[in-house]
C-alpha positions as CSV (number, residue, x, y, z in Angstrom):
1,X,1.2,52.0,-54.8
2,X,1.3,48.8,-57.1
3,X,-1.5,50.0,-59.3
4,X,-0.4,52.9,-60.7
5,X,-3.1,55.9,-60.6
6,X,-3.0,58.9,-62.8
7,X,-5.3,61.5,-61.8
8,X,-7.2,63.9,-64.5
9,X,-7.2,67.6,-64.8
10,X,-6.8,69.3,-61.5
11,X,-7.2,66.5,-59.4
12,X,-4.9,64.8,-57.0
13,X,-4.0,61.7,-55.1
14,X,-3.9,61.7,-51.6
15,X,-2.7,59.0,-49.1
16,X,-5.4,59.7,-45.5
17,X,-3.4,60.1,-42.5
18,X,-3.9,57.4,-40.2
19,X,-6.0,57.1,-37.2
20,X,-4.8,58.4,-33.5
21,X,-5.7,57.0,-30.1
22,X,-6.9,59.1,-27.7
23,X,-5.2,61.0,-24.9
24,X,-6.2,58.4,-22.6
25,X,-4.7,55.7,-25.0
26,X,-8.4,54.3,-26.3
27,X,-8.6,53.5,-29.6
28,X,-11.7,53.8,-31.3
29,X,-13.5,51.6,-34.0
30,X,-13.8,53.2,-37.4
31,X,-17.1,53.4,-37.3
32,X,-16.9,55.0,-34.3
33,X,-14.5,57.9,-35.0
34,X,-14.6,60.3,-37.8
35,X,-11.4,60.2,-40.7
36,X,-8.6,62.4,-40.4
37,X,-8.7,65.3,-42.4
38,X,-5.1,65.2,-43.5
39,X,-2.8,63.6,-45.8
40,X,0.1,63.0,-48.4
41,X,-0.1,64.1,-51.6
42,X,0.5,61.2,-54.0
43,X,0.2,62.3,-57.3
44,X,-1.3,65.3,-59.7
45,X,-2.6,65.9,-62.3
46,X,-1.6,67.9,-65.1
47,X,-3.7,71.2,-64.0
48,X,-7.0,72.4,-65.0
49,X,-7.4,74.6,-68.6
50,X,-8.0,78.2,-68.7
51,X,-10.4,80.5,-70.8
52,X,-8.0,80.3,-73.7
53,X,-6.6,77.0,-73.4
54,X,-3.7,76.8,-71.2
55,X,-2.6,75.2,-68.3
56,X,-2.9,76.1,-65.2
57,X,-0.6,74.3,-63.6
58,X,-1.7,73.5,-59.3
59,X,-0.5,75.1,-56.3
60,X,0.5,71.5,-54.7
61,X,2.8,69.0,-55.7
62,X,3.8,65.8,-54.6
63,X,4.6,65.0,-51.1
64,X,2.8,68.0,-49.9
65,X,1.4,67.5,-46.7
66,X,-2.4,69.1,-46.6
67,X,-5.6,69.8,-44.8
68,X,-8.7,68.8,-47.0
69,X,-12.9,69.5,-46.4
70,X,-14.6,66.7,-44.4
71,X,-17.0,64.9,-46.9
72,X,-14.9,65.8,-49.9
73,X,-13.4,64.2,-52.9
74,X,-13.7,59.9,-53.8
75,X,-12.1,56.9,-51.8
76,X,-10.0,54.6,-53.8
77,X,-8.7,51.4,-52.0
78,X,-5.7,49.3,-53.1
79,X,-3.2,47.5,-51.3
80,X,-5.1,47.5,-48.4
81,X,-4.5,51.1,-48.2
82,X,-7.0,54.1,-48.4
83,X,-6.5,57.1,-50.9
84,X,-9.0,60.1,-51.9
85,X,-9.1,61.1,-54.7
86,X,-10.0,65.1,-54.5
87,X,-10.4,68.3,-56.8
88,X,-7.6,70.9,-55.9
89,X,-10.7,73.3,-54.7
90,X,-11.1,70.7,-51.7
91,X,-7.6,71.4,-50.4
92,X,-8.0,74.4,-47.2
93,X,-3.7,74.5,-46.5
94,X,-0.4,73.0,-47.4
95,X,0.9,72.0,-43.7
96,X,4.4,72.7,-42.9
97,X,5.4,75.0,-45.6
């Protein structure tokens, strides 16, 4: 990422995972197909503050690979490449363990 992005409280940065073809070796238009649901996490931010003030640090971290809601969080383009930027309440699973 050129520009460098710094995301706020308990947000985070994620890179979408691209597009598949089909079984049947079709790909589809964007418009036509719906956006993966996965992706890398990028960056984080510094954690959200509790009732008295301190951190609370999140449960991912960088290079996390995750499973986020459909609909969720706000697309930020640069470099020709697609990020979201989403609230740690979006994220359903850290893949792969």
């Amino acid at each position: 990422m050129s520009k460098k992005i710094k995301p706020l409280g308990n947000r985070l940065v994620v890179k979408r995972k691209e597009a598949k073809t089909t079984k049947g070796g079709i790909l589809l238009p964007e418009t036509a197909q719906e956006k993966p649901r996965q992706g890398e996490v990028i960056a984080v931010g510094p954690g959200k503050a509790d009732d008295k003030g301190r951190l609370q640090a999140l449960d991912v971290k960088v290079g996390d690979e995750i499973l986020f809601s459909s609909y969720s969080g706000t697309e930020y383009k640069a470099d020709d490449i697609e990020y979201l930027i989403l609230s740690e309440e979006d994220v359903l699973a850290v893949l792969g363990g």
